[in-house]
C-alpha positions, 0 to 999 in steps of 0.5 A: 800093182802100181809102178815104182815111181822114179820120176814125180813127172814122166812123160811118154813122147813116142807112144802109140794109140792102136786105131780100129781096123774098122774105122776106115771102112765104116767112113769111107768104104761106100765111097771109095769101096775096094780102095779103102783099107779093110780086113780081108778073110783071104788072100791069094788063095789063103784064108785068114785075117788080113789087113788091106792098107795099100802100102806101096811095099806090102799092101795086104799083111797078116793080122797077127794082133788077132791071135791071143799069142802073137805078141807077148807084151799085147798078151802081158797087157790083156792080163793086166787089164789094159788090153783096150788102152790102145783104143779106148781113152778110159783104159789108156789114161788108167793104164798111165795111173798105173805106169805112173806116166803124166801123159803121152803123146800118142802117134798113129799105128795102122795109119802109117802104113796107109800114109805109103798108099799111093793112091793120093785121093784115099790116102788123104781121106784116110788121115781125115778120118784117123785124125777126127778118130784120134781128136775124138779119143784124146778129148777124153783128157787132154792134159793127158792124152797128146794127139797127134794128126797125120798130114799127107804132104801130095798136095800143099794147099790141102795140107794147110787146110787140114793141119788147120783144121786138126789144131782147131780140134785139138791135135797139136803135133802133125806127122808129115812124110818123112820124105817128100811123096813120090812125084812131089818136090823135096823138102828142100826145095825153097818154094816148097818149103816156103809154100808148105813147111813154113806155113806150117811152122807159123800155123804151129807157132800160132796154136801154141799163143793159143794154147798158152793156157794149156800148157800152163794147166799141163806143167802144173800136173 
């Protein structure tokens, strides 16, 4: 049964699209082999499923999204059909329909926890990898699914680089630290900013000029 609408146009500004396990390792693991984020089947000892990401605090967690009774909203989704929406373009944008959302801007989920890698190199080529990922899923309907890049702040120039390059393809709301990485100069400092978020600011400044067009087709649905 379709959702009550209250409002003629409701937009989701904090959504979350729930990016495969495997699409790390399929990309990346020849390269960077135990290094990558994966599934594990055991763990110190314990067999299970586990998901390796690096994160500085907890580097390996259980998978509990694997276990049919594990979180009672995935399960209230998988009987209405909507299971796959957080992967599959065609399911979330008819899960918006039935919600009665517009569209939402979709946020990384696993890949937050590998942004707290401290392994700068991988970390950078994870976010390659999610934000190509995420391009690919929004491009299904861009009026209604918003993407959203990740871009590890470790190293300026690369960043500028591959904001750059994620707006060419689409992604117009990039996700930084939400401190400056360990050993990096802070936020505040004026060279940093001037080098990095201000450069930003202007790339962002320019892609919305571009995308004037869009955000006209977007405010007429």
């Amino acid at each position: 049964m379709a959702a009550t609408h209250y409002f003629t146009n409701l937009i989701s500004a904090d959504s979350h699209v729930m990016e495969p396990y495997e699409i790390w390792w399929k990309a990346l693991g020849p390269t960077f082999g135990d290094r990558t984020p994966r599934l594990l089947d055991t763990y110190q000892g314990r067999q299970g499923t586990f998901f390796y990401s690096g994160n500085l605090g907890s580097p390996v967690t259980p998978v509990r999204d694997l276990l049919p009774t594990a979180d009672a909203a995935a399960t209230v989704a998988a009987d209405k059909g909507f299971g796959e929406a957080g992967f599959l373009p065609e399911v979330r944008v008819q899960f918006q329909e039935t919600a009665g959302l517009r569209a939402e801007v979709l946020n990384p989920t696993r890949m937050l926890a590998i942004l707290r890698n401290p392994d700068v190199e991988a970390v950078q080529a994870c976010a390659q990898v999610f934000n190509d990922w995420e391009a690919e899923f929004v491009s299904y309907d861009p009026k209604r699914l918003i993407g959203v890049s990740v871009i590890p702040m470790h190293d300026v120039d690369w960043a500028i680089k591959e904001l750059q390059r994620t707006l060419d393809k689409g992604l117009l709301g990039p996700m930084v630290h939400c401190q400056a990485p360990i050993g990096c100069p802070p936020y505040r400092d004026p060279i940093g900013f001037d080098q990095g978020v201000g450069h930003s600011l202007l790339l962002l400044s320019d892609a919305k000029a571009s995308h004037a067009q869009k955000s006209k087709e977007f405010n007429d649905l």
